[in-house]
VMD Tcl script that builds the backbone (N, CA, C; Angstrom):
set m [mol new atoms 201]
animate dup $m
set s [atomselect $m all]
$s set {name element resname resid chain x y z} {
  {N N UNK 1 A 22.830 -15.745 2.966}
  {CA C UNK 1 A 23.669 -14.617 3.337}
  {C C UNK 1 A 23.482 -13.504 2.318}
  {N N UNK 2 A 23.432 -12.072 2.612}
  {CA C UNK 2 A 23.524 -11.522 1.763}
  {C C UNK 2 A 24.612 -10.733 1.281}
  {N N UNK 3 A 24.533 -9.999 0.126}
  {CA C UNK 3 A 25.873 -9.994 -0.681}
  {C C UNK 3 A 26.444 -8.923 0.181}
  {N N UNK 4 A 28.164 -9.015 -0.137}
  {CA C UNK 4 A 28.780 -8.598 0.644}
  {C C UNK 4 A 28.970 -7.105 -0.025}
  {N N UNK 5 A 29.115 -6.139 0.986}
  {CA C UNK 5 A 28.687 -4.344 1.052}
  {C C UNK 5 A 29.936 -4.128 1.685}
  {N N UNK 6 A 30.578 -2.606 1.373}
  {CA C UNK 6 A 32.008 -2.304 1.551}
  {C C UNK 6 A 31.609 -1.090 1.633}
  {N N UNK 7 A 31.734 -0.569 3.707}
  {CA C UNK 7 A 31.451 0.633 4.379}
  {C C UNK 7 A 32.998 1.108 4.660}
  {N N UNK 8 A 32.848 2.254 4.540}
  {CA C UNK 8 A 34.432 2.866 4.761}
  {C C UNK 8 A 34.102 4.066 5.601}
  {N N UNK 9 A 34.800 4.001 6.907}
  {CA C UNK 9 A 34.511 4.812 7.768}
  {C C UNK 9 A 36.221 5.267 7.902}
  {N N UNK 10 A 36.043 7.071 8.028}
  {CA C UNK 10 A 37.009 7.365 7.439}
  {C C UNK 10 A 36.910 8.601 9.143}
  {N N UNK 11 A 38.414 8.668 9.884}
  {CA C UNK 11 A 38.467 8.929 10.865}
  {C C UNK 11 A 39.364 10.112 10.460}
  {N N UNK 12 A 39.338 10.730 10.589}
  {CA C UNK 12 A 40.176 12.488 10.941}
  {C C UNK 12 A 40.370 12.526 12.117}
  {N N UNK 13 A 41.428 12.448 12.520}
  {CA C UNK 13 A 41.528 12.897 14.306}
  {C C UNK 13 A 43.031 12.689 14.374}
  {N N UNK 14 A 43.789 14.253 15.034}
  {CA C UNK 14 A 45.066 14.276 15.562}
  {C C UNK 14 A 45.516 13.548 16.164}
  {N N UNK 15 A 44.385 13.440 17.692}
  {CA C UNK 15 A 44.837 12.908 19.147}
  {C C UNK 15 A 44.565 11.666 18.671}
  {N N UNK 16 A 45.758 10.637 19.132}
  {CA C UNK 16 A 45.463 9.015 19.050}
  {C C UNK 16 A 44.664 8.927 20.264}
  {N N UNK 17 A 44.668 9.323 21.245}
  {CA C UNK 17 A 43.259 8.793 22.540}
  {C C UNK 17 A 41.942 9.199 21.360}
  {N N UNK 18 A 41.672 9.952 21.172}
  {CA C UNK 18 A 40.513 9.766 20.480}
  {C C UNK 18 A 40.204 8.998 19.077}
  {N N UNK 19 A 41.196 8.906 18.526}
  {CA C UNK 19 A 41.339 8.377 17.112}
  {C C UNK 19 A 40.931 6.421 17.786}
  {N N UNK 20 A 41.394 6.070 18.666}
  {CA C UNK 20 A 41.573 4.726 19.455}
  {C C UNK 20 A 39.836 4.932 20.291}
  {N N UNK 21 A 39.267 6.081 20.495}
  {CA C UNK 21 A 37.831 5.868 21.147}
  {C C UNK 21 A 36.907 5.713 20.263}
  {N N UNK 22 A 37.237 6.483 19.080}
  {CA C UNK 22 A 35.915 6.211 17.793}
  {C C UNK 22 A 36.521 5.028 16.579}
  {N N UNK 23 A 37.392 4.237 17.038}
  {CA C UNK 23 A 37.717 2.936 16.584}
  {C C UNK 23 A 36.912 1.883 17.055}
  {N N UNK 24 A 37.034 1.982 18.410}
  {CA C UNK 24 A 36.448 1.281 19.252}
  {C C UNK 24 A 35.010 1.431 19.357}
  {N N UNK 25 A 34.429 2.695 19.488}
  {CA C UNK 25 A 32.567 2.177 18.928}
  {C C UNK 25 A 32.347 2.250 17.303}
  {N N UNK 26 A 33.532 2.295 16.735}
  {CA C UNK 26 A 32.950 1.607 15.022}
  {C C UNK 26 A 32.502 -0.103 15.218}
  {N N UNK 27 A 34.105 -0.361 15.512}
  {CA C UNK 27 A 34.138 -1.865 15.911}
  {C C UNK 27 A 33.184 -2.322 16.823}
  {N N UNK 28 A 32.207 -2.060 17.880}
  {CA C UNK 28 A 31.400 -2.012 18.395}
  {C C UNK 28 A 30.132 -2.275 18.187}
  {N N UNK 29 A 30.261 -1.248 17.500}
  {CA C UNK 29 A 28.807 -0.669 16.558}
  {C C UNK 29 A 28.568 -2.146 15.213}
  {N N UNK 30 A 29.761 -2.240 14.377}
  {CA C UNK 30 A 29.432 -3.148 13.876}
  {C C UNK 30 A 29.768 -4.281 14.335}
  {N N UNK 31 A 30.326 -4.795 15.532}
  {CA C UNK 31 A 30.258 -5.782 15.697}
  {C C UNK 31 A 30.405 -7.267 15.045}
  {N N UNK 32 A 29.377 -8.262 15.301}
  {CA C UNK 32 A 29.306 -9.468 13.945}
  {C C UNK 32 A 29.324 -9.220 12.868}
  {N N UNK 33 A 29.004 -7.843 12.543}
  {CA C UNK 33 A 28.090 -7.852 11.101}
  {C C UNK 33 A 28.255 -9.057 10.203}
  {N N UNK 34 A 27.589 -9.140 8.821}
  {CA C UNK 34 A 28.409 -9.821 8.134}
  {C C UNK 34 A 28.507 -8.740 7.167}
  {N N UNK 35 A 28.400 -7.646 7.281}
  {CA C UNK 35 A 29.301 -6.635 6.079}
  {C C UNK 35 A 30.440 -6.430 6.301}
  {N N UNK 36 A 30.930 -6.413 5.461}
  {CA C UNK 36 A 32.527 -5.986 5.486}
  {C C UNK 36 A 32.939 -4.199 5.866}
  {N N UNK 37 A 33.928 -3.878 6.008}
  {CA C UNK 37 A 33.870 -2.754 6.433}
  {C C UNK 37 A 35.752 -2.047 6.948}
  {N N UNK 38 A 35.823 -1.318 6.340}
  {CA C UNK 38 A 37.151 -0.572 6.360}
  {C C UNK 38 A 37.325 0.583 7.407}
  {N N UNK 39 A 38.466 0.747 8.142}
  {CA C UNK 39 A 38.498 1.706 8.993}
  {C C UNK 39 A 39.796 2.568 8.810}
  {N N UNK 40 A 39.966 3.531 8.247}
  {CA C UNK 40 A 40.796 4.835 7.207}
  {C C UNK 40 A 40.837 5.802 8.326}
  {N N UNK 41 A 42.364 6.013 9.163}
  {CA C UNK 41 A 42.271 6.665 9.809}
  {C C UNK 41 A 43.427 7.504 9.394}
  {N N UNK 42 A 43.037 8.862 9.601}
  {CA C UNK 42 A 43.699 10.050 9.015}
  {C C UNK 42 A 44.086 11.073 10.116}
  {N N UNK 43 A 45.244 11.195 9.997}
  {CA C UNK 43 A 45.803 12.569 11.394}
  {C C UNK 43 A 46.201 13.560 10.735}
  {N N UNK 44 A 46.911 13.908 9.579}
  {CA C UNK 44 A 46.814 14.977 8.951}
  {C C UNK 44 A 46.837 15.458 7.761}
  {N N UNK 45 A 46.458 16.171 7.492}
  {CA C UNK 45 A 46.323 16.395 5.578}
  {C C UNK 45 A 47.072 16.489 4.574}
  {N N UNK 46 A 47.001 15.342 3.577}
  {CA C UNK 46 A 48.134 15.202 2.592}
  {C C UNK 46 A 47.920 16.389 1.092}
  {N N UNK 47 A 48.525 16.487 0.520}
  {CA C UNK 47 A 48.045 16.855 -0.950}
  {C C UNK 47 A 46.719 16.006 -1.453}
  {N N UNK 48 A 47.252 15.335 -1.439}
  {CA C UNK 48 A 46.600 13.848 -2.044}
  {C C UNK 48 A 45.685 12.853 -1.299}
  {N N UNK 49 A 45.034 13.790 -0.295}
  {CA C UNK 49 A 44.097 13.252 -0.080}
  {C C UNK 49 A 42.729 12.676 0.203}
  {N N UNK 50 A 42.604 14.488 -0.919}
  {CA C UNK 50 A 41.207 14.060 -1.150}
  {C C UNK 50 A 40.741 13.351 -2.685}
  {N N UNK 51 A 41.706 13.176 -3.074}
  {CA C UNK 51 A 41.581 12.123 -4.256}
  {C C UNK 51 A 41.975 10.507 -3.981}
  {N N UNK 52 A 42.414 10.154 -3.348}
  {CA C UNK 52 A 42.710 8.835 -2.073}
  {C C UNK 52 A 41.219 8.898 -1.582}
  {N N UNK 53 A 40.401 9.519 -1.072}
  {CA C UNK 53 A 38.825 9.283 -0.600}
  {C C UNK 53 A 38.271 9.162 -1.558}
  {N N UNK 54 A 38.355 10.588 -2.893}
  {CA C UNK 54 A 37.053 10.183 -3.475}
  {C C UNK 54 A 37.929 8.956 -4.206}
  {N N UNK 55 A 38.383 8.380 -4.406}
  {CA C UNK 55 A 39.032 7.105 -5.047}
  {C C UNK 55 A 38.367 6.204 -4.088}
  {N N UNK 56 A 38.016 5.872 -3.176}
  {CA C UNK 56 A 37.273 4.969 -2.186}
  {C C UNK 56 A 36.328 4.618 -2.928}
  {N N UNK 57 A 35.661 3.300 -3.026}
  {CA C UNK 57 A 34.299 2.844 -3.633}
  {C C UNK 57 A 33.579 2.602 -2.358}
  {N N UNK 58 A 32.104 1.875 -2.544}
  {CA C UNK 58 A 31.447 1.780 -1.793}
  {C C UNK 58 A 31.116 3.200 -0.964}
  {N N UNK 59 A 30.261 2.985 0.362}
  {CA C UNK 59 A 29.509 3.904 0.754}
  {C C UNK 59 A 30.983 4.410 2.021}
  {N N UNK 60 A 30.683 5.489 2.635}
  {CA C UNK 60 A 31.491 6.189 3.032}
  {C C UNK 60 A 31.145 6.881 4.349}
  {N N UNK 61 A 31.726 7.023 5.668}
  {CA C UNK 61 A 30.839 7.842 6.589}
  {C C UNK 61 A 32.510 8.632 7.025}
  {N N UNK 62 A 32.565 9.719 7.596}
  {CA C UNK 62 A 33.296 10.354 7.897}
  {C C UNK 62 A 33.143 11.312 9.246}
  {N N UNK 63 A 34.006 11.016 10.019}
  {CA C UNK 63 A 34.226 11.467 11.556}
  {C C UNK 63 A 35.250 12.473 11.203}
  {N N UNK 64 A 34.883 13.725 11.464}
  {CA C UNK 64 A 36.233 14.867 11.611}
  {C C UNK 64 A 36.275 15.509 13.239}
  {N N UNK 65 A 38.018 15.636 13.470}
  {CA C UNK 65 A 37.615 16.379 14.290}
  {C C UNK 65 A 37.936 17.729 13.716}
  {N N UNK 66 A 36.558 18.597 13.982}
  {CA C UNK 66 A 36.928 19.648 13.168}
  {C C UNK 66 A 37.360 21.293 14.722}
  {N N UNK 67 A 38.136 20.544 15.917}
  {CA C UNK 67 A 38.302 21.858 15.983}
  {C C UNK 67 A 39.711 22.210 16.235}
}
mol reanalyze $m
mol bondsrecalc $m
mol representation Tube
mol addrep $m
């Protein structure tokens, strides 16, 4: 097996219908894996929270909805 890796996929999105559609092809997408993997879902912007991300270790992918 190989060593275990810590992906953090980090969701921005208001609407829960969509926040619940790009959950669902993360979980999808990784499937079996055997990596481990975090799902950080965010609806709106704190003070504090872009120091809460960059405080995140491991690798990082980020979905915004930016409109």
């Amino acid at each position: 097996m190989l060593g275990e890796c810590i992906m953090n996929f980090v969701i921005y999105e208001d609407e829960q219908k969509y926040m619940n559609v790009y959950r669902g092809a993360i979980m999808k997408l990784m499937g079996n894996n055997i990596y481990n993997y975090n799902i950080i879902e965010v609806s709106e912007f704190r003070d504090n929270l872009i120091d809460e991300l960059n405080n995140l270790y491991s690798n990082k992918i980020y979905i915004f909805d930016i409109i």
